[in-house]
TIMIKOL-672059 format. One record per residue: residue in one letter; x, y, z of N, C-alpha, C in turn. Coordinates in steps of 0.001 Angstrom, whole numbers, padded with zeros to 6 digits, always signed. Example, Ala and Ser with C-alpha at 12.3 -4.5 7.8 and 13.67 -1.06 7.14 Angstrom:
BEGIN
A+013190-005690+007800+012300-004500+007800+013200-003300+007800 S+012850-002250+007080+013670-001060+007140+012900+000030+007870 
//
This chain:
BEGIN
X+008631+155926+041607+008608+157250+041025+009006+157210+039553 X+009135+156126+039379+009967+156075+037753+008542+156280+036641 X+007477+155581+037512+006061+155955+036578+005731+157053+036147 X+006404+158213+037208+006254+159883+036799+006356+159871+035511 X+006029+161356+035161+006558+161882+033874+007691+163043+034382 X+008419+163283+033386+009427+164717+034071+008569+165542+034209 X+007426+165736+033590+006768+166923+033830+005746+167010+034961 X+005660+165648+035988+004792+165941+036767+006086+166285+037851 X+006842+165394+037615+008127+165373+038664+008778+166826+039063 X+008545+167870+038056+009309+168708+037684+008183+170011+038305 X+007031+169401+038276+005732+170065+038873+005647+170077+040864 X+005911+168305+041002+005879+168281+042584+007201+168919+043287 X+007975+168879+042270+009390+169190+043161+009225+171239+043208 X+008647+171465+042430+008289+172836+042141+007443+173380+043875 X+006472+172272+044091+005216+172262+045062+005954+172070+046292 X+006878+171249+046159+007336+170806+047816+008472+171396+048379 X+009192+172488+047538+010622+173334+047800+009572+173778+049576 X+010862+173129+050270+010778+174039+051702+010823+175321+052075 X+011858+176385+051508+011614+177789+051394+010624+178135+050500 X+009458+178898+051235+008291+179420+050519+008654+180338+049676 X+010036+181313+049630+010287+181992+048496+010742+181121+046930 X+010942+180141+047292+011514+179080+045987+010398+178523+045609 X+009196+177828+046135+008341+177457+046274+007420+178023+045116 X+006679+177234+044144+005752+177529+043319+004426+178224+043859 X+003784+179277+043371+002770+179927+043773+001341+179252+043265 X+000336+179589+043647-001130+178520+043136-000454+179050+041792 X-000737+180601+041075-000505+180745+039728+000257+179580+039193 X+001466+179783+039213+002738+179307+038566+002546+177821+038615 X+001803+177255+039595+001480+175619+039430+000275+175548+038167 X-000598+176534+038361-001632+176284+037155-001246+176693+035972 X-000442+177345+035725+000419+177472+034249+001284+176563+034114 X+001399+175680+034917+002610+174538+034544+001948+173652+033734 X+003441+172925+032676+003069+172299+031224+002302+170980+032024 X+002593+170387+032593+001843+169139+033524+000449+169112+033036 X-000440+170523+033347-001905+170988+032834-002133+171211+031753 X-001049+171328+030629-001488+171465+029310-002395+171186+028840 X-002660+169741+028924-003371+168770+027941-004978+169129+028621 X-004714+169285+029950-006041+169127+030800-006595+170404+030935 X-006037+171698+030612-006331+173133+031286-007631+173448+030461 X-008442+174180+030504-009159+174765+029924-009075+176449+030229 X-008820+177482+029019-008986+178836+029193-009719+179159+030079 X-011059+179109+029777-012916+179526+030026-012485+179482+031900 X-011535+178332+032329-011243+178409+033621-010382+179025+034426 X-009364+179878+033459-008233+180006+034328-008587+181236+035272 X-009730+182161+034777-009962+183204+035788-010463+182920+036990 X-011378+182048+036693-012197+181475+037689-010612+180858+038850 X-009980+179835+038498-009164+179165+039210-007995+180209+039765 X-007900+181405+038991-007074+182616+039427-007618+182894+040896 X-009373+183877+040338-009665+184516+041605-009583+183240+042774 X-009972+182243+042340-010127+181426+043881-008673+181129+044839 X-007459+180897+043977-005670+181203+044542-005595+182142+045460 X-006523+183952+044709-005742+185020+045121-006612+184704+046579 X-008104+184440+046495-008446+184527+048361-007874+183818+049188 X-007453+182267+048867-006553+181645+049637-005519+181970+050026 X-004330+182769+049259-003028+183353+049590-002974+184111+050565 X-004403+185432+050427-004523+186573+051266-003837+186203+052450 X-003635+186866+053446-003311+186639+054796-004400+186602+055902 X-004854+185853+057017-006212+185954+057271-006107+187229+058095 X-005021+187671+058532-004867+188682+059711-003122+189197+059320 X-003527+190737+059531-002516+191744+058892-001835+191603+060592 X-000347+191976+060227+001048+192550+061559+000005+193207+062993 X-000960+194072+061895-001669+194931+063005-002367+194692+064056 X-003067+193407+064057-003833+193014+064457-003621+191916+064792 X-002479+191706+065009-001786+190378+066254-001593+190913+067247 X-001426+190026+068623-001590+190262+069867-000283+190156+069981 X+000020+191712+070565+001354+191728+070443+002247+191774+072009 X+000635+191466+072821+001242+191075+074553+000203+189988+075260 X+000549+189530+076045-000331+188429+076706-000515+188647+077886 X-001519+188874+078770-001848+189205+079887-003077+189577+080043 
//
């Protein structure tokens, strides 16, 4: 791990926090300095909308089976 850079290190440790509230969001990983060099503007909407459909939830409280039988 010493090959890292702090800034990727500082990126995975961001990615792998076990509580999902501590836990980096797609956003907040694609604004990380790690992507600087590599990001391109022209993309970030594009790479936005595609985060927000993944996050969605596939199925709302409502519409879980809330008995078995």
């Amino acid at each position: 791990m010493s090959s890292l850079s702090k800034k990727a290190l500082n990126l995975m440790s961001g990615l792998l926090k076990m509580d999902p509230a501590e836990r980096m969001t797609g956003e907040e990983a694609l604004q990380h300095q790690w992507f600087d060099d590599i990001r391109n503007p022209e993309d970030d909407a594009i790479l936005l909308n595609m985060i927000a459909t993944i996050q969605r939830p596939i199925y709302s409280s409502q519409s879980r089976i809330s008995s078995y039988g």
